[in-house]
C-alpha positions, 0 to 999 in steps of 0.5 A: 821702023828705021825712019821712025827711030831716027824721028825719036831721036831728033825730038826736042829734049829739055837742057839743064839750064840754071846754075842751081839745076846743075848743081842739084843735078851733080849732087844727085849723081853723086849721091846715087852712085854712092847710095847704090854701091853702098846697098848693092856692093856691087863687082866685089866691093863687099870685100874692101874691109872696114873703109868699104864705106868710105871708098864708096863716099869717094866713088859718089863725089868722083861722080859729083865732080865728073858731071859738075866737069860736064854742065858746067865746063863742057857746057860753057866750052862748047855752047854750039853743041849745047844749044837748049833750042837745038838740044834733041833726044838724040844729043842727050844720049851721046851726051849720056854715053860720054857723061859715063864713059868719063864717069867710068875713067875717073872712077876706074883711075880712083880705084887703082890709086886708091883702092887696088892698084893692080886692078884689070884694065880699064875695059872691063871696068867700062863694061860693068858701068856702062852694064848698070848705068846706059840702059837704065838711062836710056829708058829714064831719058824716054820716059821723061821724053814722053811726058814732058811731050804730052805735058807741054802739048796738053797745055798748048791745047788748052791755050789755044782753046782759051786763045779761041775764045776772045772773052777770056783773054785778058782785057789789056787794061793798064793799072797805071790808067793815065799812061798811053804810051810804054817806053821802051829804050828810046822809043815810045809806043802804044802797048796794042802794038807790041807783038812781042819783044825779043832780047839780044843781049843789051840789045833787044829786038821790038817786033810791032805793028804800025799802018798795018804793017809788022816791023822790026826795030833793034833798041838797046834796052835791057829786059829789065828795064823792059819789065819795068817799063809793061809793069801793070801792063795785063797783056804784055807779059816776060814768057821766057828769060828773053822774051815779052810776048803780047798775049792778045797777039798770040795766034797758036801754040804748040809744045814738045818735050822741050818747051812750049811755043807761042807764035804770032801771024807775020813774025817768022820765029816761035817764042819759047815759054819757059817751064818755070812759067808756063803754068804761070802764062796759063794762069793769066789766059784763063 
């Protein structure tokens, strides 16, 4: 048992990534602590008077400020921690027990300036946060583990059956027919042997095949001008923010709850898909 909690909490969990996410992601605590103390009025709050309401606003955007605190200060302050390809169920939940024992303090700190300035010590008021906020948490956290699991796995069992299945992989044609060679950077290259292109900020990895073997060759070159140069290009296709992948190359993939992977004999590291098109990379495949 002990063996299969720890396989639990080391599974691969999504990270909030976008700045728009995030932002939606703050307001819609902040908008749910205030909906919820507003219908439940929890811990005596019926009793704050006239201004109940307003005291409960200012619970929502403490909440709103702590969490924009959290994905947007601490994430960018301490990046190692927050690796999205390193981020585990596990990390989520300390992340979650220290999201709200911070929601607690500066809650517990509006109250006494606020509200009641002889309000009990700070301890009590933790133990109610986390009584109405950790174990619903823990359980919304599980539950998206699973389905974002069985989601991604499902479709990687598709891909690689249509993957399986030559006729239906798309025949790599370009649009721009009178063109042979594709320009990346400085390099000129037929489109059949790109494997997949890895970016490194102004620079990007290009892993190919040349006298059957792979290589690896480090261009500086931005994933736009990339995009530019396979536009038309049927197989050649951006899977992720950082990385173009040839779909005729792909021999496997997998999923977990953070992301679905392609892989390609001989290159040694997996290629992220991102959700946003993953549907998208399914569409083109089938």
């Amino acid at each position: 048992m002990q063996i299969g909690l720890i396989n639990l909490l080391n599974r691969p969990f999504p990270l909030i990534e976008g700045n728009k996410e995030k932002f939606i992601l703050s307001l819609t605590i902040g908008v749910f602590v205030f909906a919820f103390l507003f219908v439940f009025q929890p811990f005596g709050l019926r009793e704050l008077g006239e201004f109940k309401n307003l005291y409960f606003l200012g619970y929502g955007v403490v909440s709103f400020l702590v969490e924009i605190l959290f994905t947007f200060g601490l994430m960018n302050s301490f990046s190692r921690f927050y690796d999205p390809q390193k981020w585990t169920l596990a990390k989520h939940l300390i992340n979650a027990l220290f999201f709200i024992i911070s929601l607690a303090f500066f809650n517990w700190l509006f109250t006494i300036w606020l509200i009641y300035p002889n309000y009990s010590p700070f301890t009590p008021f933790l133990a109610d946060t986390l009584a109405v906020g950790f174990f619903p948490i823990i359980f919304i956290f599980l539950f998206l583990e699973r389905r974002l699991r069985l989601k991604n796995i499902g479709l990687s069992t598709k891909i690689n059956e249509t993957f399986s299945n030559a006729s239906n992989i798309p025949n790599g044609k370009n649009i721009k027919e009178e063109i042979e060679l594709l320009k990346i950077g400085g390099k000129n290259i037929a489109p059949e042997k790109i494997l997949c292109i890895k970016s490194l900020g102004n620079y990007v990895t290009l892993c190919y095949v040349e006298n059957n073997e792979i290589k690896e060759e480090t261009i500086r070159v931005t994933m736009k001008q990339i995009e530019n140069s396979v536009e038309g290009n049927a197989d050649i296709v951006r899977c992720h923010k950082s990385y173009f992948v040839n779909l005729k190359k792909v021999t496997n993939s997998f999923g977990n709850a953070r992301s679905l992977y392609l892989e390609i004999e001989g290159v040694d590291f997996q290629i992220p898909v991102s959700r946003k098109i993953a549907k998208e990379l399914f569409a083109k495949v089938v």
